[in-house]
KEDO-127307 format. One record per residue (C-alpha): x, y, z. Coordinates in steps of 0.02 Angstrom, whole numbers, plus 32768, in hexadecimal, padded with zeros to 4 digits. Each point is the difference from the previous one (the first is absolute). Layout:
REM KEDO-127307
+------+------+------+
!   xx !   yy !   zz !
+------+------+------+
!    X !    Y !    Z !
...
+------+------+------+
//
This chain:
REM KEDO-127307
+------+------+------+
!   xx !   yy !   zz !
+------+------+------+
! 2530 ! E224 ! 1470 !
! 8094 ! 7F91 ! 8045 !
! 8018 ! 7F43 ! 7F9D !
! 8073 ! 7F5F ! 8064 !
! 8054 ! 7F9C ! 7FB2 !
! 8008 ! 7F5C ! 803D !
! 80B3 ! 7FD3 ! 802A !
! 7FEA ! 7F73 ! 8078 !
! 7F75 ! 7F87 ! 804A !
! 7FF5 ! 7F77 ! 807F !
! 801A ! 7F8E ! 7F68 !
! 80D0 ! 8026 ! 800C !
! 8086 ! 7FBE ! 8076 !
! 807E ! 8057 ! 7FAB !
! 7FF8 ! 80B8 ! 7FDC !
! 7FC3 ! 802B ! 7F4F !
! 8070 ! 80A2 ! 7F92 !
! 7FAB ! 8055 ! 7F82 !
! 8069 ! 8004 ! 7F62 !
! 7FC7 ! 809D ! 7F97 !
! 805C ! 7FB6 ! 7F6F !
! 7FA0 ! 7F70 ! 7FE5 !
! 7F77 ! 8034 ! 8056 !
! 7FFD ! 7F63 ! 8059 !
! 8000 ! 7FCA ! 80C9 !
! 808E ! 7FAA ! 8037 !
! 8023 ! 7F8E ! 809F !
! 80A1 ! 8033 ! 8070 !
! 807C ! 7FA0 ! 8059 !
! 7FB2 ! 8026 ! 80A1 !
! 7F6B ! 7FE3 ! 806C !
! 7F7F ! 808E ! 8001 !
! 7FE7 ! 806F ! 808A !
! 7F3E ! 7FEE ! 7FF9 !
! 801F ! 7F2E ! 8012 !
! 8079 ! 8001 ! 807A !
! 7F9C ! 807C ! 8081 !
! 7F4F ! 7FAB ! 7FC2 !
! 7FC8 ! 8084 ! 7FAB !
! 7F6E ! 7FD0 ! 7F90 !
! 7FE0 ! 80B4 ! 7FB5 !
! 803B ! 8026 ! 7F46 !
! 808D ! 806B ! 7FEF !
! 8034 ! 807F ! 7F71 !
! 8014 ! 80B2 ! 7FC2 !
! 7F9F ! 8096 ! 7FC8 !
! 7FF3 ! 7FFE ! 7F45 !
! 8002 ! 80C2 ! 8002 !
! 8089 ! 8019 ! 8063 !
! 8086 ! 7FAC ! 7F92 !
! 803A ! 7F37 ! 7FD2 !
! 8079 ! 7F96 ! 8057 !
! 8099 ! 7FF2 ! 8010 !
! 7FEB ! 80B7 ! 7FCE !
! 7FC0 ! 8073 ! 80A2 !
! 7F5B ! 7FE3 ! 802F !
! 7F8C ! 7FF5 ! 8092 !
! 7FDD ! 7F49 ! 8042 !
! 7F4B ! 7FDD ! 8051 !
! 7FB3 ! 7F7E ! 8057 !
! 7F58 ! 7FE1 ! 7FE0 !
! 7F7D ! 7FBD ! 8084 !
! 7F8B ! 7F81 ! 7F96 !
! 7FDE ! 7F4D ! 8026 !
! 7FE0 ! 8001 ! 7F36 !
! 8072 ! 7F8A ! 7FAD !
! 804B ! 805D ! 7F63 !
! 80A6 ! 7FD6 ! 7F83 !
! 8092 ! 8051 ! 7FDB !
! 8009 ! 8087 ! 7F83 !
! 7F3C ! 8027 ! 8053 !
! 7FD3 ! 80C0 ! 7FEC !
! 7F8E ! 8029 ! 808E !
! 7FB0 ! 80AC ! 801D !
! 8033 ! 8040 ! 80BB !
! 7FE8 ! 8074 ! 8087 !
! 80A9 ! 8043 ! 807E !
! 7FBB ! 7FE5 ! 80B6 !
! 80B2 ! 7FFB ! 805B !
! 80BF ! 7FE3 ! 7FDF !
! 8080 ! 7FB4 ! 807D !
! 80A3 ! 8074 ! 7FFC !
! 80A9 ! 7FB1 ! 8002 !
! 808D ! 8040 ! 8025 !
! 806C ! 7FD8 ! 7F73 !
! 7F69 ! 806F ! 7F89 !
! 7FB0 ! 7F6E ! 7FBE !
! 7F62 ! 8017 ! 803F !
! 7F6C ! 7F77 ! 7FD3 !
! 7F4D ! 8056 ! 7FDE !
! 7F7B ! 7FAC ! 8049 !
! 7F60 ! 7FDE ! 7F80 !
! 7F5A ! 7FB3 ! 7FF7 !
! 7F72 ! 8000 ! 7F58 !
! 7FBC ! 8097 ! 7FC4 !
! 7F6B ! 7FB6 ! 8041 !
! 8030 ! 7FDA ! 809F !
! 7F97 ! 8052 ! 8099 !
! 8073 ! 8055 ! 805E !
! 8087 ! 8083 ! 7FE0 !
! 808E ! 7FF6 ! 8090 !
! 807E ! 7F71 ! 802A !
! 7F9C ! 8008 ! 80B9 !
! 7F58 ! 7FCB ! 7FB9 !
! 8063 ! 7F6A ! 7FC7 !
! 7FBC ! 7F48 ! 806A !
! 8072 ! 7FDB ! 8091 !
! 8038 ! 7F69 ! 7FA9 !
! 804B ! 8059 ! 7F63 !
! 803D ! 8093 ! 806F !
! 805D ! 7F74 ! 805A !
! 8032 ! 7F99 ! 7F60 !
! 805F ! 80B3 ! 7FE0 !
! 8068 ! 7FFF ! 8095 !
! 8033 ! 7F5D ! 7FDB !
! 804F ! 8044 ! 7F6A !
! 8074 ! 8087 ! 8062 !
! 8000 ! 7FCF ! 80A2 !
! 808E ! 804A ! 805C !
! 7FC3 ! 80C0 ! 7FC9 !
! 80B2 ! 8062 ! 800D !
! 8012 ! 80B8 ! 8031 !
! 7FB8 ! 8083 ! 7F79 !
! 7F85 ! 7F5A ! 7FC6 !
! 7F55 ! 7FE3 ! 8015 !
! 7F37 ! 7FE2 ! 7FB2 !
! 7F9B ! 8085 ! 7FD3 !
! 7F73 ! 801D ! 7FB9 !
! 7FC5 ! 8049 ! 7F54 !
! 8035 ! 80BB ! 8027 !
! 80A1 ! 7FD9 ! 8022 !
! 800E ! 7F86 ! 7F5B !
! 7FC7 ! 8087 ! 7FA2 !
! 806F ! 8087 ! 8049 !
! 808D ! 7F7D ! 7FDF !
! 7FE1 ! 7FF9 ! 7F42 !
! 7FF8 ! 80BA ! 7FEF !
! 8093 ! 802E ! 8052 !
! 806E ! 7F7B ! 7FE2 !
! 807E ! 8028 ! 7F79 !
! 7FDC ! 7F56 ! 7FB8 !
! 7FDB ! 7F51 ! 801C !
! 8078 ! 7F79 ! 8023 !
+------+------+------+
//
């Protein structure tokens, strides 16, 4: 069983840190990637994979549901986008979600995506939940 954390929402212009010290979320200087590019999906990491800034995998999770920072929400992997520079984002939705691969996903969040990373560079790409899970178990660790 995979947990989120909830790192960002459409709530934030700037981008939020996590400081493990305090335990607290923090606004940045800068704008968020998720505002700039319109993208209304929250943002965080996998609780099981590690905390920030120390590695750990970062997810996006497809939910219209409006949720808080510091939110702890039961997931299931159904795709990744790979980067090139290794920091690949995971690709979520609720455990009790109907489907199980980032191609089930509507057109209109598949698209909300691509907004994200849209000029895909060599050795980048979306794929689905095989792929994300491969990626976790071979990877030597998160970013």
């Amino acid at each position: 069983m995979l947990h989120m954390i909830i790192e960002q929402t459409k709530n934030y212009k700037k981008r939020i840190k996590y400081d493990p010290e305090t335990k607290t979320f923090n606004e940045s200087e800068s704008d968020s990637l998720s505002y700039v590019r319109g993208f209304l999906y929250p943002y965080g990491w996998i609780k099981e994979s590690g905390t920030p800034p120390s590695p750990h995998w970062d997810v996006f999770l497809m939910s219209d549901k409006n949720f808080e920072l510091g939110d702890e929400i039961e997931i299931k992997i159904i795709g990744v986008f790979i980067r090139s520079d290794k920091d690949h984002k995971m690709i979520a939705v609720e455990k009790n979600r109907e489907i199980n691969e980032y191609e089930e996903l509507t057109a209109h969040e598949i698209e909300a995506l691509h907004k994200l990373y849209p000029d895909v560079r060599e050795a980048e790409g979306w794929f689905g939940r095989k792929k994300a899970m491969e990626v976790i178990e071979t990877c030597e660790k998160p970013l």
